[in-house]
C-alpha positions as CSV (number, residue, x, y, z in Angstrom):
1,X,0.0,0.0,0.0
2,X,0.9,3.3,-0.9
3,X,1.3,5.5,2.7
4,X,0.2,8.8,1.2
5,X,0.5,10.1,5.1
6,X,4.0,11.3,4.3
7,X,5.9,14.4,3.2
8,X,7.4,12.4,0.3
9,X,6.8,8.5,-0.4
10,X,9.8,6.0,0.0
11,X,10.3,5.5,-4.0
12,X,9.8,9.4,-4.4
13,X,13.3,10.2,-1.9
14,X,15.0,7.1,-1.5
15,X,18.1,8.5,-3.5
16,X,18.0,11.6,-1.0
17,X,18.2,9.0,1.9
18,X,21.1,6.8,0.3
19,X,23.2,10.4,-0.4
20,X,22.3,11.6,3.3
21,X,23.6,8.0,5.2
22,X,26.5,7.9,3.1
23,X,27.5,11.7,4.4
24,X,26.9,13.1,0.1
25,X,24.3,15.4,1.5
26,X,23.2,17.1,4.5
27,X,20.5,16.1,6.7
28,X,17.8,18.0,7.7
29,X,17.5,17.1,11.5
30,X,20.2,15.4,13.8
31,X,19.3,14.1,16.9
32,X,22.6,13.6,18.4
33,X,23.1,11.5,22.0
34,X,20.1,9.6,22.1
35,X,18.9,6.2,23.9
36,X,16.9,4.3,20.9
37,X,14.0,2.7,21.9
38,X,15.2,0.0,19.2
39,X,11.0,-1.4,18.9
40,X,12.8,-3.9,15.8
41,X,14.8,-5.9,18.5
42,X,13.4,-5.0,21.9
43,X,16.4,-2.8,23.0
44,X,17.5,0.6,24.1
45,X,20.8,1.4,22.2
46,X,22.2,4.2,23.8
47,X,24.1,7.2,22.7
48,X,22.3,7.0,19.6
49,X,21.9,9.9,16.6
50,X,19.4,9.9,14.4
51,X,19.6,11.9,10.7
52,X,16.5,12.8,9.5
53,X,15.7,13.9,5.6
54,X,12.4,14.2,3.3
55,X,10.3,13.5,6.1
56,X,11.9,10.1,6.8
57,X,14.8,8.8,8.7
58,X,18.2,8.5,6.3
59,X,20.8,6.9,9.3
60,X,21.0,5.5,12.7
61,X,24.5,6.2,14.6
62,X,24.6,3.0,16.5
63,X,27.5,0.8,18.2
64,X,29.6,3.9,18.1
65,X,29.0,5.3,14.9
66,X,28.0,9.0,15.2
67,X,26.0,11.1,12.5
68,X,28.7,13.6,12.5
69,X,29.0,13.1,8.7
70,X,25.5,14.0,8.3
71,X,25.3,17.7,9.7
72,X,26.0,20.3,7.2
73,X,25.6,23.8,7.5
74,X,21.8,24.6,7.6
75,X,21.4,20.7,9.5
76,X,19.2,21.7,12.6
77,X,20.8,19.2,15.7
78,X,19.2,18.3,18.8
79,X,21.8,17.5,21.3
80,X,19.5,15.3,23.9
81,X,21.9,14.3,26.2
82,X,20.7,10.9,26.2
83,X,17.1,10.9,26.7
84,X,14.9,8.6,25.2
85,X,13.7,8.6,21.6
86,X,10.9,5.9,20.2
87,X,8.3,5.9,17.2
88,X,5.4,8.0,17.8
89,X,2.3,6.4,19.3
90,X,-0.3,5.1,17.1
91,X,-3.7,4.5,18.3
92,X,-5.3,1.2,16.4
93,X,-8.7,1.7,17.4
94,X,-10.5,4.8,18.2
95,X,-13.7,7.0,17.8
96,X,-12.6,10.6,17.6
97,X,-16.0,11.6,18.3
98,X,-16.1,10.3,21.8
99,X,-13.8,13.1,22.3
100,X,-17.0,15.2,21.5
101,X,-14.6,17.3,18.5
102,X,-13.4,17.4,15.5
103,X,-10.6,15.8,14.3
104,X,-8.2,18.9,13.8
105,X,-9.1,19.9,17.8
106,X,-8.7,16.4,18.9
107,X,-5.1,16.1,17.0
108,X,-4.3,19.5,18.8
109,X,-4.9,17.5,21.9
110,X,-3.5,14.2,21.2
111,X,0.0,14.9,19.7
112,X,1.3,16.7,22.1
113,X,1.5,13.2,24.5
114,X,3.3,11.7,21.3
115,X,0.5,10.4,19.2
116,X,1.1,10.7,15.7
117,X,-1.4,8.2,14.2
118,X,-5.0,7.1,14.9
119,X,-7.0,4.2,13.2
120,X,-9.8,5.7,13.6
121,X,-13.6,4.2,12.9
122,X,-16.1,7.5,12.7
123,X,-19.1,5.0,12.8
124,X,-20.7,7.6,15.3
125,X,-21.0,10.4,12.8
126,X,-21.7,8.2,9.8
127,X,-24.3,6.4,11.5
128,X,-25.8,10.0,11.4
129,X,-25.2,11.4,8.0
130,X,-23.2,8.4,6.3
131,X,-20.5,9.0,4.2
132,X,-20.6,12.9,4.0
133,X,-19.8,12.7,7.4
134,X,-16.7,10.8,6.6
135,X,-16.1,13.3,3.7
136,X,-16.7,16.4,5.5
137,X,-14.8,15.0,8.7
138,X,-11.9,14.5,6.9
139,X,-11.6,17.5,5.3
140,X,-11.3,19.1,9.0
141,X,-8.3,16.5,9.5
142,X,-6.1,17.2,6.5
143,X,-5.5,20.7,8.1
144,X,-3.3,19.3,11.0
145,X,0.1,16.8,10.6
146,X,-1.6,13.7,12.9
147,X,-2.5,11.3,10.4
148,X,-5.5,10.5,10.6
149,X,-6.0,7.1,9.3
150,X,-9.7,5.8,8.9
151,X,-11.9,2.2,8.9
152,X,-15.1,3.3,7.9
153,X,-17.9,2.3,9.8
154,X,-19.7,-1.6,8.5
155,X,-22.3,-1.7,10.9
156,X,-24.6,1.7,9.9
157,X,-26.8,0.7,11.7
158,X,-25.2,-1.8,14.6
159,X,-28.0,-4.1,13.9
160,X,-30.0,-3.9,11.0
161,X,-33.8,-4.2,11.2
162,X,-33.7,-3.2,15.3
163,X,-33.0,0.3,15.1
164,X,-33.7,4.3,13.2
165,X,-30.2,5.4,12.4
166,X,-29.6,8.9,10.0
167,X,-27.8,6.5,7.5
168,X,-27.2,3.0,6.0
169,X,-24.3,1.9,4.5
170,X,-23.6,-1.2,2.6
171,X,-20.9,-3.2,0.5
172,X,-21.6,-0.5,-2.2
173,X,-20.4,1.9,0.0
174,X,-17.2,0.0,1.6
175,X,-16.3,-1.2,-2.4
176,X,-16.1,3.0,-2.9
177,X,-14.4,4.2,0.3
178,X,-11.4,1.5,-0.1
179,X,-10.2,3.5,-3.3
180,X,-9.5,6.3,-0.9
181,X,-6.2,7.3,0.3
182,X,-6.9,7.8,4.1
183,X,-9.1,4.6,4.2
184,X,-6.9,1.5,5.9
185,X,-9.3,-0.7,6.7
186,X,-12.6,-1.5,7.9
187,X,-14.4,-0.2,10.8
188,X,-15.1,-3.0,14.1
189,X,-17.8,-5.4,12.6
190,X,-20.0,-5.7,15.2
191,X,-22.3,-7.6,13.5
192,X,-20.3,-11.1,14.6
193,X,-23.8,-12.9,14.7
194,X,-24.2,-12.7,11.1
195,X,-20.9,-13.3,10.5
196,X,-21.4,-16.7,12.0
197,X,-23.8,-17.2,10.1
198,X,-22.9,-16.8,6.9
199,X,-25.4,-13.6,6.3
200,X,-24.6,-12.0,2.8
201,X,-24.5,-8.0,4.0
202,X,-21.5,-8.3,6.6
203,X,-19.5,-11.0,4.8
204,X,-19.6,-8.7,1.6
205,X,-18.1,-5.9,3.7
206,X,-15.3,-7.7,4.7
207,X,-14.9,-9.3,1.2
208,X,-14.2,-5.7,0.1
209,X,-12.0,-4.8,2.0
210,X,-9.9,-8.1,2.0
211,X,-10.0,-7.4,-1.9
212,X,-8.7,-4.1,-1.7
213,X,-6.0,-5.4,0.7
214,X,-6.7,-4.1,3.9
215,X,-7.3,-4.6,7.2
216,X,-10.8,-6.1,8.6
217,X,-11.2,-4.7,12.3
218,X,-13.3,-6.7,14.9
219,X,-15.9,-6.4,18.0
220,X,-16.1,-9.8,19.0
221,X,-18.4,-10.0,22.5
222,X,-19.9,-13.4,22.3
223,X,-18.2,-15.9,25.2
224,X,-17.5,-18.9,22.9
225,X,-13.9,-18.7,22.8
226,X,-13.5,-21.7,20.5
227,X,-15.8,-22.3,17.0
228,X,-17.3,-19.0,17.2
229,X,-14.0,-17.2,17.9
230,X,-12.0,-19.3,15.4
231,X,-15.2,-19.1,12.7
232,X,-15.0,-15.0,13.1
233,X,-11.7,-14.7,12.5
234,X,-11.6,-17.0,9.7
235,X,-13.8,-14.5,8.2
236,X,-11.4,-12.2,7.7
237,X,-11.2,-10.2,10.9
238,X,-7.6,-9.9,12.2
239,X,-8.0,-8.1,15.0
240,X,-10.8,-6.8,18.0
241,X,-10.7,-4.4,20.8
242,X,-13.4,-6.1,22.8
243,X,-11.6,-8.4,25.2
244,X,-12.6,-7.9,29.0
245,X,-11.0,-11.1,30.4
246,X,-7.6,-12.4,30.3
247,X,-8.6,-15.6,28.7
248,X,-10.7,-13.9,25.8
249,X,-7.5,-12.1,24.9
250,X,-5.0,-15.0,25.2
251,X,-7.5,-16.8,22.9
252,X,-7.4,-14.5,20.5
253,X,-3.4,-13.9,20.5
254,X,-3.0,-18.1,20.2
255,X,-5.5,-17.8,16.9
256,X,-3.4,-15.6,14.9
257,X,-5.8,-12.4,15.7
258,X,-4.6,-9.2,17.6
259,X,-5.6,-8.8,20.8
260,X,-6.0,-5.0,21.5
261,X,-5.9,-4.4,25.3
262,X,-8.6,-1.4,25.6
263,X,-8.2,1.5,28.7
264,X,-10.3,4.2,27.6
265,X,-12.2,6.7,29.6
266,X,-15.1,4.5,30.7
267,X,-13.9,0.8,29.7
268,X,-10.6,0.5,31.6
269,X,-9.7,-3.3,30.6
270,X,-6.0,-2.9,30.8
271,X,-5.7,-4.2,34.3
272,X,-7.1,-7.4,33.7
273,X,-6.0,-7.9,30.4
274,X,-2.4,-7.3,31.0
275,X,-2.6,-10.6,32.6
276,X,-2.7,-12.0,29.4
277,X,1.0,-11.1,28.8
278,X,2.3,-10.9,32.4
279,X,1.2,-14.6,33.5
280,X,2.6,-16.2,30.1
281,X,5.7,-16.6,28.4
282,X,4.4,-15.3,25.0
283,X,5.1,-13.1,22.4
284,X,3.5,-9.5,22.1
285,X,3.8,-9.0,18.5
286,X,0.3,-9.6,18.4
287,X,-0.8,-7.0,21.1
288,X,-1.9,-3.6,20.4
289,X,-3.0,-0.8,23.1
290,X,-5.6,1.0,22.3
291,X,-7.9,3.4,23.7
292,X,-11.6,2.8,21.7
293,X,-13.1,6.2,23.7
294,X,-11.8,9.0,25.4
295,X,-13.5,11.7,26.6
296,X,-12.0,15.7,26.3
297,X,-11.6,15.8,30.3
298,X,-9.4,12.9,30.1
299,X,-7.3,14.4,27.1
300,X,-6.7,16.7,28.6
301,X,-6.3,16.3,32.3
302,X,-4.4,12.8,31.8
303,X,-3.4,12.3,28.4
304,X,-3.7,10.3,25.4
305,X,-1.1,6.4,24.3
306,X,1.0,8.2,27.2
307,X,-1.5,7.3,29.3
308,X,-2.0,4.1,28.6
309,X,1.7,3.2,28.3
310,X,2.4,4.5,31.8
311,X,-0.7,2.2,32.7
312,X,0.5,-0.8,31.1
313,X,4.0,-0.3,32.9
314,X,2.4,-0.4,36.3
315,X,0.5,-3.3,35.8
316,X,3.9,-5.8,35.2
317,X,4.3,-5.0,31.3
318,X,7.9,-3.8,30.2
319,X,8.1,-0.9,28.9
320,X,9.9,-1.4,25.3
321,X,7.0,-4.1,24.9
322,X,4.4,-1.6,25.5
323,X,5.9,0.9,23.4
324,X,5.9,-2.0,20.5
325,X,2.4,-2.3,21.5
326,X,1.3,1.3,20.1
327,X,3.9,1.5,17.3
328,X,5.3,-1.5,15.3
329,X,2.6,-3.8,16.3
330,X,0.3,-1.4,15.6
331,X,1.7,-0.7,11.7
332,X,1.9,-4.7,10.9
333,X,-1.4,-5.0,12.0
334,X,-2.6,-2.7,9.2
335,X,0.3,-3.4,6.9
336,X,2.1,0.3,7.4
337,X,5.2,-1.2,8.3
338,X,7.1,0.1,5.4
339,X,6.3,3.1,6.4
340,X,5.8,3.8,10.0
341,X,6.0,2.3,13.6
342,X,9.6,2.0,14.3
343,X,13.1,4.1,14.3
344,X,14.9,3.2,11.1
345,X,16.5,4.0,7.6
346,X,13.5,4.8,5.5
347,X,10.7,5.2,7.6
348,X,8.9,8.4,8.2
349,X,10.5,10.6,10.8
350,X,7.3,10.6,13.5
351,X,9.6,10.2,16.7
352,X,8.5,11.3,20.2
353,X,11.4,12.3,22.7
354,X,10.4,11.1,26.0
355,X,12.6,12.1,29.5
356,X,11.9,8.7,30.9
357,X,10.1,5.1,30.4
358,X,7.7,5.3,33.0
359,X,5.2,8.7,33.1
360,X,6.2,8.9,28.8
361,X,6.1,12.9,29.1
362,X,6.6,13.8,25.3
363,X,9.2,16.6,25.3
364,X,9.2,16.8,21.6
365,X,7.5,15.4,19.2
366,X,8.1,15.6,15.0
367,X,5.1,14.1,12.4
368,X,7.1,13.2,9.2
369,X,10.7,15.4,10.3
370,X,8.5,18.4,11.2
371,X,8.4,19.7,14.8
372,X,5.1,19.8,16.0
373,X,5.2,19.5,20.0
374,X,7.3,20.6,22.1
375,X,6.8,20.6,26.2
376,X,2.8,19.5,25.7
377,X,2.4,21.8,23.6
378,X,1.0,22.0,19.7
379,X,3.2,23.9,17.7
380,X,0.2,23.9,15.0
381,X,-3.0,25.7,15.3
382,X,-6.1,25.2,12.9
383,X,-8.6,27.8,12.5
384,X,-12.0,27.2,13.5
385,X,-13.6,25.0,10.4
386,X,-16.7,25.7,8.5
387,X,-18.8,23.0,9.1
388,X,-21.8,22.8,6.9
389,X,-25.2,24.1,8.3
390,X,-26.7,20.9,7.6
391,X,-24.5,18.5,10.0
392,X,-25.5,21.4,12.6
393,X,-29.1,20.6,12.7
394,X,-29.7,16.9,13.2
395,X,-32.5,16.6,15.8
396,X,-35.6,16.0,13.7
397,X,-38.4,15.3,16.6
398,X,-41.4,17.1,15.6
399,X,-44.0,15.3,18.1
400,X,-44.7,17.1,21.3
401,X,-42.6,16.1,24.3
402,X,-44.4,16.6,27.6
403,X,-44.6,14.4,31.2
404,X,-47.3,12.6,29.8
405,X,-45.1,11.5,27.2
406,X,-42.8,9.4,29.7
407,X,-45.7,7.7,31.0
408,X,-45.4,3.4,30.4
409,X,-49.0,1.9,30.4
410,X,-49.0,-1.1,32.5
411,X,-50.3,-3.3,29.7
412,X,-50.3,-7.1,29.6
413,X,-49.8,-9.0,26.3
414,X,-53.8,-9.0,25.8
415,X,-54.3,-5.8,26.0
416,X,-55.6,-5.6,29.4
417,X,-54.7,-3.0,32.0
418,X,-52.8,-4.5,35.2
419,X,-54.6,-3.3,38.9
420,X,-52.3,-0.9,41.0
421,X,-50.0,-2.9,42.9
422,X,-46.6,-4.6,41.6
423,X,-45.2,-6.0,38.1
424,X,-42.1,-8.2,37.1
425,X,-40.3,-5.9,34.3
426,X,-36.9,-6.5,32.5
427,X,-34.7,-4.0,33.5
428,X,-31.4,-3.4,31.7
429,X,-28.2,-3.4,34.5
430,X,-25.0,-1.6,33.8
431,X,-22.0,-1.6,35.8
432,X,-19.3,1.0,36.5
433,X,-16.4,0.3,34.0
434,X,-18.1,-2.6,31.9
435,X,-19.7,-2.5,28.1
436,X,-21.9,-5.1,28.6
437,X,-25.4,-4.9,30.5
438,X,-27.8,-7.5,33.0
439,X,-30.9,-8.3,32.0
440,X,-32.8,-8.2,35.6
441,X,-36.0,-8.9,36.5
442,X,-37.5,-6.9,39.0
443,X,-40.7,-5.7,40.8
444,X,-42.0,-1.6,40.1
445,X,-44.8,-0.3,41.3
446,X,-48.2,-0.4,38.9
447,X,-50.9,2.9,39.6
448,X,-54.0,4.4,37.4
449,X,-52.5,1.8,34.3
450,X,-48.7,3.0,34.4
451,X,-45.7,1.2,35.4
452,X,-43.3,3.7,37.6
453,X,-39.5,4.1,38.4
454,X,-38.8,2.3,41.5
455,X,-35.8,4.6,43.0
456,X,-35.9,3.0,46.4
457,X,-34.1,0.1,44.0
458,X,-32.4,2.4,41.8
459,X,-35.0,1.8,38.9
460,X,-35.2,4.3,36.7
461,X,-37.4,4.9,33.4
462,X,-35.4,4.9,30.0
463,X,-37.1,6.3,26.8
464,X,-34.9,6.3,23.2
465,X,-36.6,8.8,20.8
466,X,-35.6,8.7,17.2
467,X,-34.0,11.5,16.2
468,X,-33.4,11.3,12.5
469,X,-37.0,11.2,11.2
470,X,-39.5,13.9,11.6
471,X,-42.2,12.5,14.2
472,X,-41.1,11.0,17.3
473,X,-41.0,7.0,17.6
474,X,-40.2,6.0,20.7
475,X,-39.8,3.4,22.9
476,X,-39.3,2.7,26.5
477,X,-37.6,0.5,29.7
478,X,-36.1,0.8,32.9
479,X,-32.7,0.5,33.8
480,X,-30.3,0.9,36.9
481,X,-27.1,1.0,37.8
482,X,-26.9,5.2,37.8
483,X,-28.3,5.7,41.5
484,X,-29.9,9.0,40.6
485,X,-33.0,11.1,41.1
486,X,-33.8,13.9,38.5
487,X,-33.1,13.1,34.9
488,X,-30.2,12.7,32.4
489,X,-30.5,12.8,28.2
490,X,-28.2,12.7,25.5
491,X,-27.9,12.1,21.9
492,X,-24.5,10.5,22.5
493,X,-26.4,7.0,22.5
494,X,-24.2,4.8,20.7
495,X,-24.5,3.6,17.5
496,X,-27.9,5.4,16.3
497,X,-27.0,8.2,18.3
498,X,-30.7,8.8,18.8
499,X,-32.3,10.8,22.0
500,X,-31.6,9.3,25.1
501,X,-33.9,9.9,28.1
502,X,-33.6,8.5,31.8
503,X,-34.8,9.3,35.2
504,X,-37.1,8.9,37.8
505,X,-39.6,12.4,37.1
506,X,-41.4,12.4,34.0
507,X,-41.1,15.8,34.8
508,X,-37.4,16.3,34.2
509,X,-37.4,13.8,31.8
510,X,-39.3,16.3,29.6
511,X,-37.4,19.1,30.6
512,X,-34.1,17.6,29.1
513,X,-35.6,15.9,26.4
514,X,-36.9,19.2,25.0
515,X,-33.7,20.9,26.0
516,X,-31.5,18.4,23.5
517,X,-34.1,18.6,20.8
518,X,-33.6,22.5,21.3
519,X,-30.1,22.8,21.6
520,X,-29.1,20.2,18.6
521,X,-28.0,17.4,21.0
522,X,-25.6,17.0,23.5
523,X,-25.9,16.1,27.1
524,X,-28.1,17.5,29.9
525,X,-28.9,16.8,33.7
526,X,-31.8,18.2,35.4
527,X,-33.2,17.4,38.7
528,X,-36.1,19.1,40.2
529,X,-37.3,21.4,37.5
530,X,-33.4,22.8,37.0
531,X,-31.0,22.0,34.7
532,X,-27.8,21.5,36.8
533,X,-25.8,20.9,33.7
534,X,-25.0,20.7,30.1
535,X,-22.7,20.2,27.3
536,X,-23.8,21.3,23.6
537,X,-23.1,19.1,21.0
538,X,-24.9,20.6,17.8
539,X,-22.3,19.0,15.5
540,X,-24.1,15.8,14.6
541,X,-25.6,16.2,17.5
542,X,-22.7,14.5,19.3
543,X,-19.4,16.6,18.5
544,X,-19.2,20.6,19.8
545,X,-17.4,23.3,17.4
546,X,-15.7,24.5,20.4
547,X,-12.0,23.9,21.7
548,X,-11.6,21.1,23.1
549,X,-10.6,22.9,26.7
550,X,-14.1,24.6,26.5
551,X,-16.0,20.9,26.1
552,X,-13.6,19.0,28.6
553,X,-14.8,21.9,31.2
554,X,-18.5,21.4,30.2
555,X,-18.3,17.8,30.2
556,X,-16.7,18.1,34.0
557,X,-19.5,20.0,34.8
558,X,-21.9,17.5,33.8
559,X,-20.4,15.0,35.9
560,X,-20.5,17.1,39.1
561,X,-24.5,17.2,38.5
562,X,-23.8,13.5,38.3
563,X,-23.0,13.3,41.4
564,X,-24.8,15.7,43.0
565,X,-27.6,13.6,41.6
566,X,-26.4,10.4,43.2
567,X,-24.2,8.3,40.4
568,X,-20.8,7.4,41.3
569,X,-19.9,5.8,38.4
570,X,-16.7,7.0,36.2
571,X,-17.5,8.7,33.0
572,X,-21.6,7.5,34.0
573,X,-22.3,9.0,30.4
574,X,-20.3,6.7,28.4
575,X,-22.2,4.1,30.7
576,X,-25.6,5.8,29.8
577,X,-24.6,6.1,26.1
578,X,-24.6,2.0,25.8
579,X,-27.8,1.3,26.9
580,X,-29.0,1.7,23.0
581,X,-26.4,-0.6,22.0
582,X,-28.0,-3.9,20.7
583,X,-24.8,-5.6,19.4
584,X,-23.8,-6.0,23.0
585,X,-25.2,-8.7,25.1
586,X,-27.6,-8.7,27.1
587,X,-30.3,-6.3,27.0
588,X,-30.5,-3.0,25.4
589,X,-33.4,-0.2,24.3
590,X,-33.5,1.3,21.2
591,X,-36.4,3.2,19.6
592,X,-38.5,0.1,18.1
593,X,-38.2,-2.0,21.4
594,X,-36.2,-3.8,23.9
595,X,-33.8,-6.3,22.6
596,X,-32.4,-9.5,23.8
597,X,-28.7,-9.2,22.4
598,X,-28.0,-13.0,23.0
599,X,-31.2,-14.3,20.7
600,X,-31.6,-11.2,18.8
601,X,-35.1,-10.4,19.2
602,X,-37.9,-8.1,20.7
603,X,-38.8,-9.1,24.2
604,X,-41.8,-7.4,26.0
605,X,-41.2,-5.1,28.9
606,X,-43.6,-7.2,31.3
607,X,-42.3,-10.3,32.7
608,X,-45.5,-12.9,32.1
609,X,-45.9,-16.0,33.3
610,X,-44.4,-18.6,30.4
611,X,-41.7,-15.5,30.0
C-alpha cells in the first residue's frame, strides 16, 4: 500500500536517503546522543543519533558510529543528552468523536502526549449522516500533521432491522471508500452474529475490503472462545478491541488475531488484560494498546497512548513491549510497516522524545521530520472549520414532548390493564467500567395503568426517541445501575445516536428531552425542575465546534450534576450512552423496542408468566 501520510513517499526520496547516510548530503535534523527505543529488537541502544531527511529517517548512529557526517551547515541538531527517543504512538482503534470534536481539535490535543497516528472508525458520525460525514470529517483532519488514518464504519446501523439510524451503509459503499487514500481498513464489525452465520450484507463488507487489501477490524463479545471465535476470524477479521477477560485475549493472540488491550475513559480493561502477557511466556507481536473512547476531560487532564503506556507499565508490562504495543505492532497490523512504527532508515520521521520510560512525558514530538510538540504543547494551530449548516441541525423530533409522554402503560400481552400494585419488568443493568449490561428482573410499582420508576431500587425509566425522522417514535424500559433522582438525556447513545432519556420524574425527563431537541443534542442533567448541567453538541448532535478545553470543562460539569444527583460511576455518560447498543449482550433499548442481544429479538417489557 501506498502510505500517502507522508511528506514524500519511500520511492519518491530514497536517492535523498542513500546520499544523506553515506554523508553526500546534509541532513535536515540530527538528533545527536540519544537512547533508541530499538521497537525492531526490543532494546534501548544508547548514545544514539538519528539523521533525518524528506520526512523520513536516512541513518542510525549506532554501536559507536556518530552522524557527525550527516550535519552540514543549515542541518538543525538536537543535542538530547541521552534521553529517550521511540516511534510516535499510534492508536489502532479509536472514535474521535467520543472526544466530542473534531478531528483537527482532537489532533491538537493528542500529539502533544506523542500520538502521531489514529485508526480511527467514525461509525458515530456516519451512523448520522453516512458518508458525507466521513467526507466532510476528513476535510477538517487534512489541516493538522496527525495522520489521521480511517476504517469506515460496517455496521450503519449496529443491527439492522432493530433500530432508526440517519444513515445505512452497505458493500456499495465500503467497495467506494477503499479507493480512498486515508481509508486503511474497515471499521469494528460488530455484527459477529451474522458473520457466524454466513449472512450475505457483513460477509460482503469484509470481502471488500480483504480485496482491496486491507485490514478487517473486529468487536467480538460473544463468550465462545473456541468455534465461534476461530469461525470470526476466519472470516477475515484480524483483530478486535473487545476483550474484557484475560482468557478472551490469550484466545485470540493463540488464533493468529490481535488482541488489542482497551483502557479508555469509561472501559478500563488494561488491568485485567495485562494478565494476558504478564502470566505467560508469550510473544507480544500480536498486542496492540488501544484506547476505543476517550473523553475531552481525560485528554486533557491525563493524556492520550502516554497514558496508557504509563498504565500498562504499572501493571507488570515492560516498557519497550508496551511501546511496541502502540507502534510497530500497531503498523503490521494494518500493513504500514514500510512506512511507519519504528526508528529506522526509510521510515517516516514521526519520533517522540520522551525524559523517561515510565510517566512517557513527550518533550518533543516531529510528524514526518517536522516539529510539532514541544513541552505538551502543539506547535500547529487550525482555524476554526466551517462546518456545513446541515451537519448542525440533526435533531428531527417534531412530536410534542411533555410528562405525559414518559408515562409506560402497565399493559399485559392481551391488551388488558394490570390493577395498582406490583409488576415483574426486565430491567437493563449496567456496571461502572463494563460494556456489557444484565438483564434483571424486578418488581415496580403499577398505579391508574402506568408502570413507575422504582428509585428506592435504583429503577429508573429509559425512553430512546428517534432523532433522524421527523415525528417522534419511541420506545421505552427501565434501567439501573446510575443511582440518581432527576433526569439525564443525550444524543450521545451509541450507534444510532438517537435521543436518550432516563430518570425517575417524567417531569425532568421532559425538561431535558426538550432541552436536546432544542439545543441540537448533546448532554443534559436536570433534577427538580433545573437544569444542573450541560454540554452542547450541535455537531451531529454528538461533536461541539468548540475547543476542546471549552468541552472537557463542560463535560466536567456535567459530571458534578452526576454526582450531586447520586451516580458514582466513572465517565456515568459513556455508561448511559450503551444502553442503545444492541450488538452487546444482554439487553438494550433502542427506539422500536427492547432487545435481547443474545437471541436477537424483541422481548416485551412485562415479565409474564411462560416469560
Amino acid at each position: 500500500m501506498l502510505n500517502n501520510f507522508s511528506k514524500h513517499p519511500l520511492w519518491e526520496c530514497h536517492k535523498t536517503l542513500i546520499r544523506v547516510a553515506q554523508g553526500q548530503e546534509p541532513a535536515d535534523i540530527v538528533l545527536r546522543h540519544v537512547t533508541l527505543v530499538s521497537v525492531t529488537t526490543h532494546e534501548l541502544l544508547e548514545d544514539a543519533d538519528i539523521a533525518i531527511a524528506a520526512g523520513r529517517v536516512a541513518y542510525i548512529g549506532i554501536e559507536g558510529h556518530t552522524a557527525e557526517h550527516c550535519i552540514g551547515e543549515k542541518t538543525e541538531v538536537f543535542d538530547l543528552a541521552g534521553a529517550y527517543v521511540a516511534p510516535a504512538f499510534m492508536d489502532g482503534h479509536i472514535h474521535v468523536e467520543s472526544a466530542m470534536v473534531g478531528p483537527a481539535e482532537y489532533a491538537c490535543a493528542v500529539v502533544p502526549h506523542g500520538t502521531s497516528a489514529i485508526m480511527w472508525d467514525p461509525h458515530e458520525a456516519m451512523n448520522v449522516a453516512g458518508i458525507e460525514a466521513l467526507d466532510v470529517l476528513m476535510k477538517d483532519a487534512e489541516r493538522v500533521p496527525l495522520k489521521c488514518y480511517v476504517t469506515p464504519g460496517s455496521c450503519v446501523p449496529a443491527v439492522p432491522g432493530f433500530e432508526d439510524t440517519g444513515a445505512t451503509i452497505d458493500a456499495a459503499d465500503i467497495h467506494e471508500a477503499m479507493k480512498r487514500d486515508e481509508i486503511c481498513g474497515l471499521g469494528e464489525m460488530m455484527n459477529d452474529p451474522g458473520v457466524l452465520s454466513c449472512a450475505d450484507g457483513p460477509l460482503a463488507e469484509i470481502e471488500e475490503t480483504l480485496k482491496a487489501g486491507k485490514t478487517a477490524t473486529g468487536h467480538y463479545t460473544m463468550g465462545d472462545t473456541d468455534r465461534g471465535l476461530e469461525a470470526y476470524i476466519a472470516s477475515g477479521v484480524s483483530c478486535c478491541h473487545e476483550s474484557v477477560t484475560r482468557e478472551e485475549a490469550l484466545a485470540k493472540l493463540r488464533c493468529g488475531q490481535y488482541a488489542q488491550l482497551r483502557e479508555g475513559s469509561a472501559w478500563q480493561n488494561l488491568k485485567e488484560l495485562a494478565h494476558a502477557v504478564t502470566d505467560n511466556e508469550i510473544d507480544t507481536r500480536f498486542v496492540n494498546l488501544v484506547t476505543d473512547d476517550s473523553h475531552p476531560e481525560t485528554l486533557v487532564s491525563e493524556g492520550h497512548i502516554d497514558r496508557i503506556l504509563k498504565k500498562a507499565v504499572a501493571f507488570g508490562i515492560d516498557p519497550i513491549s508496551a511501546i511496541q504495543m502502540v507502534t510497530i505492532n500497531v503498523a503490521q497490523c494494518f500493513d504500514l510497516a514500510q512506512d511507519l512504527g519504528s526508528v529506522t532508515p526509510g521510515k517516516c520521521a514521526d519520533i517522540v522524545v520522551l525524559d523517561d520510560l515510565k510517566d512517557f512525558c513527550a518533550r518533543l514530538v516531529f510528524i514526518d521530520g517536522e516539529l510539532v510538540a514541544r513541552d505538551g504543547q502543539a506547535l500547529f494551530a487550525p482555524d476554526p472549520y466551517a462546518w456545513p449548516a446541515k451537519f448542525l441541525h440533526t435533531m428531527h423530533i417534531t412530536d410534542e414532548i411533555s410528562a405525559d409522554t414518559f408515562k409506560i402503560p402497565a399493559l399485559k400481552k392481551d391488551g388488558s390493564v394490570l390493577p395498582d400494585g406490583k409488576a415483574y419488568v426486565r430491567v437493563i443493568a449496567s456496571s461502572a467500567g463494563s460494556t456489557l449490561t444484565k438483564e434483571e428482573h424486578l418488581e415496580v410499582p403499577v398505579r391508574d395503568g402506568a408502570l413507575l420508576a422504582d428509585p428506592a431500587q435504583d429503577v429508573l425509566k429509559a425512553f430512546v426517541f428517534d432523532r433522524h425522522h421527523e415525528g417522534g417514535q419511541h420506545a421505552c424500559a427501565f434501567a439501573r445501575g446510575f443511582g440518581i433522582h432527576g433526569a439525564l438525556a443525550q444524543t450521545v447513545a451509541h450507534d444510532a445516536h438517537n435521543l436518550l432519556v432516563v430518570g425517575d420524574s417524567d417531569e425532568d425527563m421532559a425538561i431535558a428531552a426538550r432541552d436536546l431537541i432544542a439545543s441540537g443534542g448533546g448532554e443534559v442533567a436536570v433534577q427538580d425542575g433545573k437544569i444542573l448541567g450541560k454540554v452542547a453538541l450541535p455537531l451531529f448532535g454528538i461533536m461541539s465546534t468548540s475547543p476542546i478545553e471549552k468541552v472537557a470543562h463542560d463535560v466536567a460539569g456535567i459530571e458534578a450534576a452526576w454526582k450531586k444527583m447520586g451516580c458514582t460511576m466513572p465517565s456515568p455518560f459513556m455508561t448511559m450512552g450503551l444502553l442503545s447498543l444492541a450488538c452487546i449482550p444482554e439487553l438494550r433499548l433502542t427506539d422500536r423496542g427492547l432487545v435481547d442481544c443474545c437471541r436477537y429479538c424483541f422481548v416485551p417489557l412485562l415479565v409474564e408468566d411462560g416469560d
